[in-house]
C-alpha positions as CSV (number, residue, x, y, z in Angstrom):
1,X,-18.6,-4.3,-10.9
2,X,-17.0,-0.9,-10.6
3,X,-13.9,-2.8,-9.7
4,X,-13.7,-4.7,-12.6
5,X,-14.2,-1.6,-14.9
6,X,-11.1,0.0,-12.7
7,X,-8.9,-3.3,-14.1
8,X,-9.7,-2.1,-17.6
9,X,-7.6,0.6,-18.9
10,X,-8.9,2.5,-21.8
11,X,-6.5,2.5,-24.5
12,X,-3.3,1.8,-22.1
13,X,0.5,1.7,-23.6
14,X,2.0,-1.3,-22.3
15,X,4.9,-1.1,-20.4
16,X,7.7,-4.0,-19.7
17,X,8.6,-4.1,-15.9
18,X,12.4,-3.1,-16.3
19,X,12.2,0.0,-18.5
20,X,9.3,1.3,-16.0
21,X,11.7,0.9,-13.4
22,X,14.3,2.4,-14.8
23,X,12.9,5.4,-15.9
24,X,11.1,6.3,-12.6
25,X,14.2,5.3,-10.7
26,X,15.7,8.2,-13.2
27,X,12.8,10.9,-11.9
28,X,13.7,10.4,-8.8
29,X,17.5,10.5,-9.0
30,X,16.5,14.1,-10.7
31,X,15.0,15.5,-7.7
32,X,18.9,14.5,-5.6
33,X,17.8,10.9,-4.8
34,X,21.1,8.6,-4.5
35,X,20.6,6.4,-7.2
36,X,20.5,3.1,-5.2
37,X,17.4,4.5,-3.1
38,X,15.7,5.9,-6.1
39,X,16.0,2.4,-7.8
40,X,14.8,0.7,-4.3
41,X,11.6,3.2,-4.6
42,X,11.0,2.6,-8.4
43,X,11.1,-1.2,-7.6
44,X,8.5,-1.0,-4.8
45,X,6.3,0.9,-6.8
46,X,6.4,-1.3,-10.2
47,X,6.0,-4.2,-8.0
48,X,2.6,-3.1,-7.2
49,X,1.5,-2.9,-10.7
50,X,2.6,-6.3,-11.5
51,X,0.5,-7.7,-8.7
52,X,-2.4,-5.6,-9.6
53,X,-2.4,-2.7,-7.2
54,X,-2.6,0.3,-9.8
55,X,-3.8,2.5,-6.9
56,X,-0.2,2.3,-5.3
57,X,2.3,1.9,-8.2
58,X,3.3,4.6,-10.3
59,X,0.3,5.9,-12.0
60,X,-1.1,8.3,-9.4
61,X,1.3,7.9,-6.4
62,X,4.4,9.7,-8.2
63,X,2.0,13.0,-8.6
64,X,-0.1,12.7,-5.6
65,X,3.2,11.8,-3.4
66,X,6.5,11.2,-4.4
67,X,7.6,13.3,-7.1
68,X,5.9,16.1,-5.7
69,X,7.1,15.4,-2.1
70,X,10.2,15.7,-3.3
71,X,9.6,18.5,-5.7
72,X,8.6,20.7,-3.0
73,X,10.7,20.0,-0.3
74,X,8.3,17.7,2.0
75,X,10.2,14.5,1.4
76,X,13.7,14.4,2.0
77,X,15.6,13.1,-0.6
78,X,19.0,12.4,1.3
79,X,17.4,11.1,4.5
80,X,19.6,9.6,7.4
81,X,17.4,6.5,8.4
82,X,18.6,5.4,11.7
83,X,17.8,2.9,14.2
84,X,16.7,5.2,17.2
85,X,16.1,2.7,19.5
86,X,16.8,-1.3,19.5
87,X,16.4,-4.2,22.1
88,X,16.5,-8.4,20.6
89,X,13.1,-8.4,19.5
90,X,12.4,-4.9,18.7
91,X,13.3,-1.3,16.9
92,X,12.4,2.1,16.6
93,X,14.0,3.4,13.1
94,X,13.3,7.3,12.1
95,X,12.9,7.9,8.6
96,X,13.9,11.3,8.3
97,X,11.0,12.3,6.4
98,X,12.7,10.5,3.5
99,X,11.2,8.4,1.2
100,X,9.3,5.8,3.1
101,X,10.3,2.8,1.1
102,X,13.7,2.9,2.1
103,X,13.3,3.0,5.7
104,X,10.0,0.6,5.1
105,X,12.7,-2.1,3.6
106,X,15.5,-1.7,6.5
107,X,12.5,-1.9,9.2
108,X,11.0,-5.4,7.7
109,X,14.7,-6.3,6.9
110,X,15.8,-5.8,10.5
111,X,12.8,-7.4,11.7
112,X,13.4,-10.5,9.9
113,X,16.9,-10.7,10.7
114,X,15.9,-10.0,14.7
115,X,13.1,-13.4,14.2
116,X,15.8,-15.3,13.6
117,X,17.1,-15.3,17.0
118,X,14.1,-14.2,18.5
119,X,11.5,-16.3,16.8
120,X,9.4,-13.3,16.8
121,X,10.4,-9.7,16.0
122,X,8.8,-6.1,15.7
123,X,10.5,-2.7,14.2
124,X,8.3,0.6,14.1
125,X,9.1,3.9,12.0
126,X,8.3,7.4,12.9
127,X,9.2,10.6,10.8
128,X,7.9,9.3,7.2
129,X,6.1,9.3,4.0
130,X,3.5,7.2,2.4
131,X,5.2,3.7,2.1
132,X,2.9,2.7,-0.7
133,X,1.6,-1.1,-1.3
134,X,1.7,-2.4,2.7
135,X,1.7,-6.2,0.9
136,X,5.5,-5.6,-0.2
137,X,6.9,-5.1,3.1
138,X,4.6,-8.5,4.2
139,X,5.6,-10.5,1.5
140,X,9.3,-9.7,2.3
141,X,9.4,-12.3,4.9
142,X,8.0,-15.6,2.9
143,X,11.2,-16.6,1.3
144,X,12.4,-17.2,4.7
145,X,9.3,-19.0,5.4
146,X,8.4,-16.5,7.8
147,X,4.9,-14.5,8.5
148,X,4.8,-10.9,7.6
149,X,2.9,-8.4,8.8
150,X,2.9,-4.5,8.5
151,X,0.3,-1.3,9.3
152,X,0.7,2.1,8.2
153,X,-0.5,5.2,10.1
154,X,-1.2,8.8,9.2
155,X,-1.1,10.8,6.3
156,X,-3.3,13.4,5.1
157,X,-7.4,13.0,7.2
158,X,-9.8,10.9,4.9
159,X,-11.2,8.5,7.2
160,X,-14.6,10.1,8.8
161,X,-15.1,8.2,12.1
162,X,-18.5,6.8,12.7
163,X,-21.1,9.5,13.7
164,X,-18.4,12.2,13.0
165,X,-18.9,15.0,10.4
166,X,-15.3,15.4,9.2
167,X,-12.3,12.8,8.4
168,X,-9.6,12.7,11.4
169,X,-7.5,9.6,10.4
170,X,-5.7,8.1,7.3
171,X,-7.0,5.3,5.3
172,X,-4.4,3.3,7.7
173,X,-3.9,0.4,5.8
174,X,-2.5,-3.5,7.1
175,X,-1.3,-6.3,5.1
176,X,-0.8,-10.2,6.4
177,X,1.0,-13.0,4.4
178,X,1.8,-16.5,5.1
179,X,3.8,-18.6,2.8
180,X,2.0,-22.1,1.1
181,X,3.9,-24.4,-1.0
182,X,2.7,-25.0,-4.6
183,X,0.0,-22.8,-3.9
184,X,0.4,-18.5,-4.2
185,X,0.8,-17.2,-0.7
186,X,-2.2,-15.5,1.4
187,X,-1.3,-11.7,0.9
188,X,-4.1,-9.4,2.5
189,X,-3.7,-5.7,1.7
190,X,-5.9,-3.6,3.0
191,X,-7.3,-0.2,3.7
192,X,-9.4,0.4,7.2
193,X,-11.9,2.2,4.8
194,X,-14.0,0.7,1.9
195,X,-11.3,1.3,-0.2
196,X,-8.6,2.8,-1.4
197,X,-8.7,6.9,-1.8
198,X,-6.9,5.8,-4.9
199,X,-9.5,3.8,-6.5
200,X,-11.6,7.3,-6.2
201,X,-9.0,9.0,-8.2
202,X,-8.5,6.1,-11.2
203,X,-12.3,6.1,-11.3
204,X,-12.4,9.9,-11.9
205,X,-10.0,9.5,-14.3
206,X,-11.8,6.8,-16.3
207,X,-15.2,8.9,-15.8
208,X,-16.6,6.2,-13.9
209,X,-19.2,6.6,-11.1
210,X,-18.5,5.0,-7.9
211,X,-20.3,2.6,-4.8
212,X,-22.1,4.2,-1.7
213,X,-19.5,4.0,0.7
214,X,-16.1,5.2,-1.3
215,X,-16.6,8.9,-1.1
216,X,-18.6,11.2,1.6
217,X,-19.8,14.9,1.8
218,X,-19.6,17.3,4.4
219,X,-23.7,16.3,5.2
220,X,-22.4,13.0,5.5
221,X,-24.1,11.9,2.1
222,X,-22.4,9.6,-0.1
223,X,-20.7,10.3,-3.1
224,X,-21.8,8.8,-6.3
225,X,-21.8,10.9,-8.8
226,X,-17.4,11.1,-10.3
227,X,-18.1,14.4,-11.4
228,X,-19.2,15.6,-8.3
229,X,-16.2,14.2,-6.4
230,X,-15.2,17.8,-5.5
231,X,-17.9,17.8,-3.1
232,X,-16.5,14.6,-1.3
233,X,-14.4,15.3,1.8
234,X,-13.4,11.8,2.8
235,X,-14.7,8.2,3.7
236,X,-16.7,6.6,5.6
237,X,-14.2,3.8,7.8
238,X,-14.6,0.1,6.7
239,X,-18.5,-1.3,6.7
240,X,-20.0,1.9,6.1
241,X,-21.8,2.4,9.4
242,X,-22.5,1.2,12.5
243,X,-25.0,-1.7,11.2
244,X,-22.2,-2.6,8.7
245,X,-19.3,-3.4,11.3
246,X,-18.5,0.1,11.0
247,X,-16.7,-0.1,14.6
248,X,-14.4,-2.8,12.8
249,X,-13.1,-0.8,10.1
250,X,-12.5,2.0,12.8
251,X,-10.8,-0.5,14.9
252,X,-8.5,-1.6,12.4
253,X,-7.5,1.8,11.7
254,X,-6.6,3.0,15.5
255,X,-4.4,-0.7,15.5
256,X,-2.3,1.2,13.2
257,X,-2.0,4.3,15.6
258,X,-0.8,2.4,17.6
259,X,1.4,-0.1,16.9
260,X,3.0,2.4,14.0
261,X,2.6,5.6,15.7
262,X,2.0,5.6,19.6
263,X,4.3,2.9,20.0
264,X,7.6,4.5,18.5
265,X,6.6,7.8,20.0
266,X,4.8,9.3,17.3
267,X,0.9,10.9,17.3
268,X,-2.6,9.3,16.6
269,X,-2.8,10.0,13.0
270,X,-5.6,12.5,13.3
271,X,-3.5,14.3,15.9
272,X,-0.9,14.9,13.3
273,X,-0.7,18.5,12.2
274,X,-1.6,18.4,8.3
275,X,0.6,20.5,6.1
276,X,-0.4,21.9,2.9
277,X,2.6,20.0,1.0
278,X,2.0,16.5,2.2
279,X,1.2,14.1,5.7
280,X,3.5,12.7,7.7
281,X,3.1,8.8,8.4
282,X,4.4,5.9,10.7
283,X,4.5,2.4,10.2
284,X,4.8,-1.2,11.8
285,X,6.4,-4.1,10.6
286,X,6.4,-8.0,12.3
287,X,8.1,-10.9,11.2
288,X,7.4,-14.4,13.0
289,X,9.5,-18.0,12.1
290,X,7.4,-20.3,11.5
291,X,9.3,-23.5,12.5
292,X,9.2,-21.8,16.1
293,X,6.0,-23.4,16.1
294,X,6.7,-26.3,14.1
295,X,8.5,-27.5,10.7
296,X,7.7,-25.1,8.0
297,X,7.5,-27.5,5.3
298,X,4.6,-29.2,7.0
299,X,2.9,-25.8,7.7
300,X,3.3,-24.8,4.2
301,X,2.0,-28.3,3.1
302,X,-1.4,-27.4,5.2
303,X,-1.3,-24.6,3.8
304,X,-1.8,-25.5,0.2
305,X,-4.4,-28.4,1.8
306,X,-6.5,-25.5,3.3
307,X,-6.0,-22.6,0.4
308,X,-7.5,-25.3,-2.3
309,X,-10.1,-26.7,-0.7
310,X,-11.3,-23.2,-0.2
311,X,-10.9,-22.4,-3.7
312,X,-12.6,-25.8,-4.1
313,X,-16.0,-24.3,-2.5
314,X,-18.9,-24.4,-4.4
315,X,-20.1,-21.1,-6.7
316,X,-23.2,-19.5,-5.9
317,X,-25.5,-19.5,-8.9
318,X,-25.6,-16.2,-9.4
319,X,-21.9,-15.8,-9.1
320,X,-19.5,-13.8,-11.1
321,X,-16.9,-14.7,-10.9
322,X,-14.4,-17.6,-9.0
323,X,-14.5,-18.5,-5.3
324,X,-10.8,-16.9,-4.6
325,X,-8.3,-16.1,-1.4
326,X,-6.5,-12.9,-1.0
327,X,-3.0,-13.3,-2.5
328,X,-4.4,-15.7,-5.7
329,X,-5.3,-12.7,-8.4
330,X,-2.3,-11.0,-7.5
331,X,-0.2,-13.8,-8.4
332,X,-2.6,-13.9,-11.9
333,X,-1.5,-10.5,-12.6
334,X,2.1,-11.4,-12.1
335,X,2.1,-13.6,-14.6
336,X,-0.2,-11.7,-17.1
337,X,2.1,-8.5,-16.6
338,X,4.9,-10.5,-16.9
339,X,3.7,-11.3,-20.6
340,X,2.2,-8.4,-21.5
341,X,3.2,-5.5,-19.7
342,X,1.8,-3.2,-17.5
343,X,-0.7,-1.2,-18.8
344,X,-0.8,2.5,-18.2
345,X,-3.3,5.1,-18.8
346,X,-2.8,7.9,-21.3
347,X,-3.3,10.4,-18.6
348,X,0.1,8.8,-17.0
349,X,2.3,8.9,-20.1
350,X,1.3,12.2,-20.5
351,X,2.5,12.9,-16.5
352,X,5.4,11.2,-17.3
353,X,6.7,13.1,-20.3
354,X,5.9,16.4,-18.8
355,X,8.0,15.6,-16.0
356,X,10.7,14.0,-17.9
357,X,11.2,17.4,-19.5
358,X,10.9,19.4,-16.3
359,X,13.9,17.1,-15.0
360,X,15.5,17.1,-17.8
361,X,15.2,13.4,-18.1
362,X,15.2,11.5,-21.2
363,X,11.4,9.7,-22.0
364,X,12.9,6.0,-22.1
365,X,9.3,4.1,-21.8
């Protein structure tokens, strides 16, 4: 499985959690970050590799987004994040085209706080940056045995929509989580295409050749071939094609439109103007109490009940690998990374110490 192969970092330097951290929270206080946001940023990013998410942590996002956002002046690294407009159950926070993470954290924050009155609560963001891991902002509501739920919209084009010859919308991804009790939470993260853009870009740099469906040419052929990635011009949405539920993955991706972009005021994210230093994106963010409905204990209780039987389902014979929900490996790597580190590739350390000497930052990992 290509995925599996993407897991497998070839001859990785292991890295604890709190030294990554720190030094990324120092690249960003280098580009005139306030040290407090910078460390919120770091922290959102590491905690993507620890659950597994390489494609949003800090081995590809600081070059593809962040650092160079703020390198070049596209991301604003002093933003004024503001609450725009506010009613009991709702908000509209711009961003300030700051870093997205720190108006991503006050928008779920808020919304939380609002569900606690409200039972149910809703904040949007216009005027950002790519937010990273959606799961993060989701999860932020289980220890106060809440739901969580959060879409991102926008971004530089990469989704081609079905029967279309060029992408109009971003990967747009959503992430759900509900809280269990003994058992790891359900945590779905996930993209309205295939996959992730990033996995495209760790499998280039492992020289690995990818799926039909992960990469597209302007003929609408798929992309195979790694090496011939230049000719790839985006993705097909989720499913592929029409066959395929297609018109699901497309679906998904325009829910995020709206609720993140429409909603507070901002454009469909094909409709957004692309700029040659980075994309402008939008978000959504939901938080519901669950003993609005009824005692959480006793939903979290059912919860376990119905997360093992369904890890108690039966393999197929040809099976891989275990019969798992989303939210279970990413509690695995947790607890692997936690031991061992996070792995990163050579090609990252090498990023890293080339910026750590262009801002004049010491190389502390």
């Amino acid at each position: 499985m290509v995925l599996e192969k993407l897991k497998h970092v070839p001859d990785p330097t292991y890295v604890d959690a709190a030294p990554l951290t720190e030094f990324t929270t120092s690249l960003f206080s280098a580009t005139g970050m306030p040290t407090d946001e910078a460390h919120l940023c770091a922290e959102v990013l590491v905690d993507a590799d620890m659950n597994g998410i390489d494609t949003h942590g800090v081995c590809y996002n600081l070059d593809l987004h962040y650092l160079t956002g703020l390198m070049n002046g596209y991301i604003n690294p002093m933003p004024n994040v503001q609450v725009t407009y506010e009613t009991p159950g709702t908000a509209v926070i711009d961003a300030d085209k700051g870093m997205a993470m720190i108006a991503s954290v006050k928008a779920m924050e808020l919304a939380i706080e609002k569900a606690k009155t409200s039972g149910m609560a809703s904040v949007a963001v216009k005027n950002s940056s790519h937010y990273g891991a959606a799961g993060y902002y989701a999860r932020l509501a289980l220890k106060h045995d809440m739901i969580g739920y959060s879409m991102s919209s926008g971004g530089g084009r990469v989704i081609i929509p079905m029967n279309a010859r060029y992408p109009w919308m971003g990967t747009n991804p959503m992430a759900f989580a509900a809280p269990a009790g003994e058992e790891p939470p359900f945590v779905i993260d996930m993209a309205s295409s295939m996959t992730s853009y990033g996995k495209v870009s760790i499998a280039q740099a492992f020289g690995v050749d990818i799926p039909v469906g992960w990469a597209q040419d302007a003929n609408g052929e798929a992309v195979t071939d790694i090496s011939k990635r230049s000719q790839a011009i985006g993705q097909p949405p989720l499913g592929g094609d029409y066959d395929h539920g297609a018109h699901k993955g497309t679906g998904i991706g325009i829910m995020a439109d709206v609720l993140g972009g429409i909603l507070p005021g901002e454009r469909l994210s094909g409709m957004m103007m692309d700029n040659s230093k980075g994309g402008r994106f939008c978000h959504y963010f939901q938080a519901t109490r669950i003993d609005g409905f009824r005692p959480a204990d006793e939903f979290k209780s059912d919860m376990d009940d119905m997360l093992r039987a369904f890890r108690a389902q039966e393999q197929a014979p040809n099976a891989t690998g275990e019969v798992l929900y989303p939210g279970y490996p990413d509690a695995g790597y947790v607890t692997k990374r936690a031991e061992t580190g996070i792995p990163l590739p050579r090609h990252t350390i090498e990023y890293f110490k080339k910026m750590a000497d262009m801002l004049n930052v010491n190389f502390t990992i």
